[in-house]
C-alpha positions in Angstrom: 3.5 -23.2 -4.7 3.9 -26.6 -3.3 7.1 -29.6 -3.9 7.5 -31.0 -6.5 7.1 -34.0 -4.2 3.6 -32.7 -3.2 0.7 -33.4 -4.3 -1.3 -29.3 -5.6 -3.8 -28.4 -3.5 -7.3 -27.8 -4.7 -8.1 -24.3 -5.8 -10.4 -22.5 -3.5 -13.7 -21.7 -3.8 -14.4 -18.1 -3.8 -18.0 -18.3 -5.3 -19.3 -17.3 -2.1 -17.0 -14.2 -2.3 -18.0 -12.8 -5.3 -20.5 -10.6 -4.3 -18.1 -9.1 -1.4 -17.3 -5.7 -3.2 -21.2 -5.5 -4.0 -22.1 -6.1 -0.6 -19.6 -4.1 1.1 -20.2 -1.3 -0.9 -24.0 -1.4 -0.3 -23.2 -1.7 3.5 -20.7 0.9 3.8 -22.5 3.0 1.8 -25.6 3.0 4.2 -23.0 3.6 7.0 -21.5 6.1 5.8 -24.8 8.0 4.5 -26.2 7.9 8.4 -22.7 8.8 9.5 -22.9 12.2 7.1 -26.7 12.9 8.4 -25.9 12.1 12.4 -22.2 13.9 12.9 -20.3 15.8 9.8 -17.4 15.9 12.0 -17.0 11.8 12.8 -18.2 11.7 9.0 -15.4 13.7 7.6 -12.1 12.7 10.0 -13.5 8.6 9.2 -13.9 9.4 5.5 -9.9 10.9 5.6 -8.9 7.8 7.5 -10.2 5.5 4.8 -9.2 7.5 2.0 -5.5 7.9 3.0 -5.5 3.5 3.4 -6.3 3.1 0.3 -4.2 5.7 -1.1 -1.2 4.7 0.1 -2.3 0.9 -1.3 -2.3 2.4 -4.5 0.7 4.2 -3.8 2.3 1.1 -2.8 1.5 -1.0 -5.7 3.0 2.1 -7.8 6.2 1.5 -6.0 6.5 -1.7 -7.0 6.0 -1.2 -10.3 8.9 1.7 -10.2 11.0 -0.8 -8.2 10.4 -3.8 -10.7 11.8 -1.3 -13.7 14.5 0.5 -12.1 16.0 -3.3 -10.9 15.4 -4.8 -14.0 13.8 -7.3 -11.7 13.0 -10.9 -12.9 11.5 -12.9 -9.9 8.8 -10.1 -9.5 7.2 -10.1 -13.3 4.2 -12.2 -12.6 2.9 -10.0 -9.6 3.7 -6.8 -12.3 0.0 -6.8 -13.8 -2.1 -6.9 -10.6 0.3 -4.3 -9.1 -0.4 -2.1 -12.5 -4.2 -2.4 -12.0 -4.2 -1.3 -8.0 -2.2 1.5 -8.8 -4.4 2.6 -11.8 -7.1 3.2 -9.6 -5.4 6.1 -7.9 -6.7 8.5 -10.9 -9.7 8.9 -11.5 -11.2 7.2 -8.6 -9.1 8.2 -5.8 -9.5 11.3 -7.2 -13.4 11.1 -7.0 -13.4 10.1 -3.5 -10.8 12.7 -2.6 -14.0 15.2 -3.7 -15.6 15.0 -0.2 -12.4 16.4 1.1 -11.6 19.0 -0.9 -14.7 20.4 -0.4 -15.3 20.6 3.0 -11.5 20.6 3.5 -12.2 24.0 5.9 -13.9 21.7 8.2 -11.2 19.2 8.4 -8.4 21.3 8.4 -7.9 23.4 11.2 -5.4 26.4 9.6 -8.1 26.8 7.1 -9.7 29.0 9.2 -6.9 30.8 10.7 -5.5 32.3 7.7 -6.7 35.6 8.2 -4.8 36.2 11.3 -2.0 33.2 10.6 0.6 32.8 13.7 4.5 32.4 13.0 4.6 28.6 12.1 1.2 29.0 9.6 2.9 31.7 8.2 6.1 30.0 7.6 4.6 27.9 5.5 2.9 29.7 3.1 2.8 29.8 0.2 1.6 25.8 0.3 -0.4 26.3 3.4 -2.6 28.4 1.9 -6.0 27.9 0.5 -4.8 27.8 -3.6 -1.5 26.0 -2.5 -3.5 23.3 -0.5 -6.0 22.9 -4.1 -2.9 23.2 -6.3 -1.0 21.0 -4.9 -3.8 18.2 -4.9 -3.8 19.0 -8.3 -0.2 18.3 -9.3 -0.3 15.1 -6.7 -3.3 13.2 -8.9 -1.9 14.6 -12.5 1.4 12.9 -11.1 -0.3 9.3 -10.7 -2.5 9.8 -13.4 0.3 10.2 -15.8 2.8 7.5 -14.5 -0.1 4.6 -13.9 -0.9 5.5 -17.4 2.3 5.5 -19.3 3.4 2.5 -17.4 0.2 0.5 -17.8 -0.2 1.2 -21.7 3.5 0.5 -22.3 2.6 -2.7 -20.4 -0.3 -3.8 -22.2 1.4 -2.5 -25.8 4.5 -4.8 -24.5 1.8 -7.9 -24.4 0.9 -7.3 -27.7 4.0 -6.9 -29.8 6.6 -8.2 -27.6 9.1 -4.9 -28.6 11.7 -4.2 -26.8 10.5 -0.5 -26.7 7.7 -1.2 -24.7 10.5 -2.3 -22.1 12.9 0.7 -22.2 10.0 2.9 -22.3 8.7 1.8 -18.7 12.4 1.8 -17.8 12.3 5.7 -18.9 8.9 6.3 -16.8 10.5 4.3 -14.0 13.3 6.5 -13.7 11.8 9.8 -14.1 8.9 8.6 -11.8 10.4 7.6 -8.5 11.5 11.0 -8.0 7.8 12.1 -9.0 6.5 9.9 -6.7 9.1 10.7 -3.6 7.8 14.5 -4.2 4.1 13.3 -4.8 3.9 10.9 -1.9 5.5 13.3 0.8 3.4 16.3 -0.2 -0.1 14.3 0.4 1.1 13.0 3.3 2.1 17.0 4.7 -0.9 18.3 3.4 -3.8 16.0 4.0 -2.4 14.3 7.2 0.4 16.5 9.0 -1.6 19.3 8.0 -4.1 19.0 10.2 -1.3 19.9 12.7 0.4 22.1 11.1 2.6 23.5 13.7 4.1 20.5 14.2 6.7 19.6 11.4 9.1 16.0 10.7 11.2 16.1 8.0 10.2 11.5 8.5 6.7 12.2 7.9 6.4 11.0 4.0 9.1 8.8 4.9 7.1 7.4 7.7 4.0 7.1 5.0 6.0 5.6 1.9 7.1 2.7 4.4 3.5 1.6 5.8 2.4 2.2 2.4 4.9 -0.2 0.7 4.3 -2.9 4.1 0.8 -2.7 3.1 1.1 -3.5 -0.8 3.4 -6.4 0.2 0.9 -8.1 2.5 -1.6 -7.3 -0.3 0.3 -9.0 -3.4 1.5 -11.9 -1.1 -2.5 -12.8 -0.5 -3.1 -11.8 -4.2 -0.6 -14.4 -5.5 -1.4 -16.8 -3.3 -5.3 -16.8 -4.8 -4.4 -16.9 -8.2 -1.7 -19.5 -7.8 -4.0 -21.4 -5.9 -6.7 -21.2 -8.9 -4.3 -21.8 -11.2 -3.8 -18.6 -13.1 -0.1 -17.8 -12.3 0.9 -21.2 -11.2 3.3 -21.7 -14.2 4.8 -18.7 -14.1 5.4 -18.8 -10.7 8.1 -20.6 -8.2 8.5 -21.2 -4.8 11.0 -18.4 -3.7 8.9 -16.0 -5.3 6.7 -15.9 -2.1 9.9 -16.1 -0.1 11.2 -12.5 -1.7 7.8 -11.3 -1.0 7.9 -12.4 3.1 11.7 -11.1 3.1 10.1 -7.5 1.4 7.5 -7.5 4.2 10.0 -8.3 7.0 12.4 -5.3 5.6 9.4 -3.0 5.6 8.7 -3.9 9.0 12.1 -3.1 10.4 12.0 0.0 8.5 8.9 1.2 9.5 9.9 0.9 12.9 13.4 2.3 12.5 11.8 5.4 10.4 8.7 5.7 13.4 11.5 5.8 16.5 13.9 7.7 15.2 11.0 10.8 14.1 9.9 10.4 17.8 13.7 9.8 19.7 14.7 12.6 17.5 12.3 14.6 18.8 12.0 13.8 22.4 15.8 14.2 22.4 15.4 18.0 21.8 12.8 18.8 23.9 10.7 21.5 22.2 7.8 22.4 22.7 6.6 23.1 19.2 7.4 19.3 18.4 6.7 17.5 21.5 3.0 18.5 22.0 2.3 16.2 18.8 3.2 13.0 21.1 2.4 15.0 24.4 -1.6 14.4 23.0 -1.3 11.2 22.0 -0.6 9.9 25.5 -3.7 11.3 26.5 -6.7 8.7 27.5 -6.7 5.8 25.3 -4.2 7.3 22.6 -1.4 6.2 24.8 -3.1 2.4 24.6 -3.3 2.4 21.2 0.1 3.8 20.7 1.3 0.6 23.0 -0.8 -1.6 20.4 1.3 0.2 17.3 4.5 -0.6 19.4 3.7 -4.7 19.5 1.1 -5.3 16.8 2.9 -3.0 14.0 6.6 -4.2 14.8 7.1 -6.5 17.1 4.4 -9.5 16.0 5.2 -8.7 11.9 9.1 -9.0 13.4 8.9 -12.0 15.6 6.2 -13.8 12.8 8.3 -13.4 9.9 12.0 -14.1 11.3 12.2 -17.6 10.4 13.5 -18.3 6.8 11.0 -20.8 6.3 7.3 -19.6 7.5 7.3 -17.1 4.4 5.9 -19.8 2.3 3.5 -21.5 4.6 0.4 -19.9 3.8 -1.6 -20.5 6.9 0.9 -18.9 8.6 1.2 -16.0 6.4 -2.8 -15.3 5.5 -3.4 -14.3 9.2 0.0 -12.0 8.9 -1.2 -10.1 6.0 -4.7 -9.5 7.0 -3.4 -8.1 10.4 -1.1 -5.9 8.5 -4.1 -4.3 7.1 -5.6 -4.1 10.6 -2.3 -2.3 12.1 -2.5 -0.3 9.4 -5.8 1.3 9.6 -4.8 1.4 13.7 -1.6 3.6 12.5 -3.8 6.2 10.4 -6.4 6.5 12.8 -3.3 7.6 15.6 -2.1 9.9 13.3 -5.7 11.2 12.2 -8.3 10.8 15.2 -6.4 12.8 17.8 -6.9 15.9 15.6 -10.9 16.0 16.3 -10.7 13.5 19.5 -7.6 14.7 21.9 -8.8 12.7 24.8 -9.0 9.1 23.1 -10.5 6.8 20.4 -13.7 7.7 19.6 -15.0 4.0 19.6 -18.5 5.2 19.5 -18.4 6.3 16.0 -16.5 2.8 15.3 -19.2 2.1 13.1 -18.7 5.0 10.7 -14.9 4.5 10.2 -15.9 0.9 9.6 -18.5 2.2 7.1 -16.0 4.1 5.3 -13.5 1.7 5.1 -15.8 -1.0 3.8 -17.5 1.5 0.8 -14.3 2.5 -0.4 -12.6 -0.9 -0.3 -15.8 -2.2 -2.0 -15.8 -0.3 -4.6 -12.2 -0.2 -4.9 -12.0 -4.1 -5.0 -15.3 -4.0 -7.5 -13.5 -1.4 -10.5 -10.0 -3.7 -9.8 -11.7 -7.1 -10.7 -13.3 -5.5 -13.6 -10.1 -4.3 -15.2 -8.1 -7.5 -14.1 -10.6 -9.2 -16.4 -10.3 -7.5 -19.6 -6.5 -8.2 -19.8 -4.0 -10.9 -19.6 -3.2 -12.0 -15.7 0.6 -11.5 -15.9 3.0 -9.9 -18.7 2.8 -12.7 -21.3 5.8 -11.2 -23.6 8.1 -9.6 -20.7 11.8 -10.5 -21.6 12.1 -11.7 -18.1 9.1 -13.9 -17.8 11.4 -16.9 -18.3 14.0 -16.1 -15.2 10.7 -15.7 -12.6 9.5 -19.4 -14.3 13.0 -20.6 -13.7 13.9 -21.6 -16.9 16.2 -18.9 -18.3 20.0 -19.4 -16.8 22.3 -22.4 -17.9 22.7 -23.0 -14.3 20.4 -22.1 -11.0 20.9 -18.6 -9.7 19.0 -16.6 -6.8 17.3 -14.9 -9.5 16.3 -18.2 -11.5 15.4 -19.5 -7.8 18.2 -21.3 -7.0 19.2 -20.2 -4.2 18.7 -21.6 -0.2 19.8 -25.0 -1.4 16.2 -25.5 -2.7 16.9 -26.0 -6.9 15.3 -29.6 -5.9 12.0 -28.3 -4.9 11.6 -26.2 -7.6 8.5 -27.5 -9.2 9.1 -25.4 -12.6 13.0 -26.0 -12.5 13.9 -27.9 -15.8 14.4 -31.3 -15.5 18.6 -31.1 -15.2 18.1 -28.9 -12.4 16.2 -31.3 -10.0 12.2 -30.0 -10.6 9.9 -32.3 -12.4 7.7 -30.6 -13.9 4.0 -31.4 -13.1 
């Protein structure tokens, strides 16, 4: 949002961006078709990579959605709707392109094949390492989403169409209920489809560890989602200022907390010095692991720190655009360290770049394509939400942090009422 005292900038022109999802789709597609003809095994570990980014997108969004209704939150009801949409998409069609996985899932994961003769740390943790647990408890994981995204969504769109207050206490109920759900959801893919492919190394971090580049993520991705549609105009009057300043102060927290939650699993470790927990980081200091472990160290934590430190930078958008798009980036980097070394111990296996690429490009496609298609059939924002008012800034007597009051800033406020010190456009 810009001052008061500011003349709006001109909305952006995205019509040469409308055919991305099409066109990355039909690119990644092709890529990844080669890549399943030339090498199954760069095929599958690439097709994993991308599938656990977007999943934890779409588990992030969720989070925020839990996080809106269990805070009773005000400033963060005109990012709600977008947020519902991303995580909708985690059933059915993260559950479609989970498919390739489960189905070749004995060629990805390594104590597949070891069952019949398991060693002490495979047998440990059966039952869920086994064959029906690892199936079973993919099941229980997407009829987990499927039934909060839904409940939460419906009582969302039945709340824009009556205004009841039942609509409210109902997503309150789901809220509640879900967030632990989604601790016990979130954790268990993470163990199974990621630390599995280890599986005689154990963290109690590791869902931890996922749950706080997960929520990083979404936060990069609603800051540049706002930002668009404030720009062409479809949230700008329900929108202030300090909203984009609670979503840079969300994105700093995460950053600190991923990097507190990714030392301590690895100090921890180090400090007791065995060997059935060490020789996960022992490999990853092999060849160029170790390099791309130094680029996690600075480019996950230490740029995101340093760039978002000052108060003010959170709502310059030039300087936040190129922050969010390399939070992707340092993202997909984090996966692949935590994937690749499975199939590649001795370094990143930049000559099947393309493939990973290919991946990540089909699946964001079409993940981008079925988002803008349901973000289109429905209002952008909660039109009837009892705390639409407090994020527009017009609901308390007098200016609070929640009505966006706070900093000293009432006076830039471009949708504070007049007797608070905005003029309204």
């Amino acid at each position: 949002m810009k001052h008061a005292n500011k003349s709006p900038e001109a909305p952006l022109d995205l019509s040469r961006w409308r055919n991305l999802p099409i066109i990355l789709m039909g690119a990644g597609g092709v890529l990844t078709l080669i890549g399943a003809l030339v090498n199954h095994q760069a095929f599958y570990f690439s097709w994993l990579t991308a599938f656990m980014f977007y999943l934890s997108l779409g588990l992030g969004a969720l989070f925020l959605v839990l996080a809106h209704h269990l805070f009773d939150a005000g400033w963060s009801v005109p990012i709600r709707r977008f947020c519902e949409h991303i995580s909708s998409l985690l059933f059915p069609w993260m559950l479609l392109l989970f498919l390739p996985i489960a189905i070749k899932a004995k060629s990805i994961f390594p104590w597949m094949n070891e069952l019949a003769h398991p060693d002490h740390s495979l047998h440990a943790k059966s039952p869920l390492f086994t064959v029906p647990g690892f199936y079973a408890a993919a099941v229980f994981c997407f009829l987990v989403w499927w039934m909060l995204t839904n409940r939460l969504r419906s009582w969302s769109l039945e709340q824009d169409k009556t205004g009841d207050a039942k609509a409210t206490y109902r997503m309150r109920f789901w809220s509640g209920l879900g967030v632990v759900l989604y601790a016990l959801t979130l954790t268990l893919a993470a163990v199974m489809w990621m630390k599995g492919l280890m599986y005689e190394w154990f963290s109690t971090m590791y869902g931890v560890w996922y749950f706080a580049g997960s929520a990083w993520l979404m936060l990069a991705t609603a800051y540049m989602i706002t930002m668009i549609l404030d720009r062409q105009g479809v949230l700008s009057e329900v929108l202030h200022e300090h909203q984009y300043y609670f979503l840079g102060s969300l994105m700093f927290a995460f950053t600190v907390f991923y990097a507190y939650v990714t030392f301590a699993q690895y100090f921890i470790i180090w400090n007791a010095n065995m060997p059935e927990e060490t020789f996960w980081y022992y490999l990853r200091e092999k060849g160029t692991w170790f390099a791309v472990s130094m680029v996690i160290i600075f480019g996950h934590f230490l740029l995101p720190f340093l760039g978002l430190l000052r108060i003010d930078v959170k709502s310059i958008f030039k300087w936040m655009v190129p922050l969010c798009l390399w939070a992707w980036l340092m993202h997909w980097v984090d996966l692949s360290f935590n994937i690749m070394p499975t199939p590649y111990p001795n370094g990143y296996p930049f000559q099947f770049l393309w493939l990973h690429l290919g991946c990540w490009a089909f699946m964001g496609g079409l993940l981008s394509f079925l988002f803008l298609r349901e973000y289109a059939k429905y209002p952008p924002y909660p039109v009837k939400d009892p705390r639409l008012v407090e994020a527009m800034g017009f609901y308390h007597p007098r200016p609070t942090q929640l009505s966006g009051g706070e900093l000293d800033q009432v006076d830039d406020l471009r949708d504070a009422p007049p007797q608070f010190g905005g003029t309204r456009p």
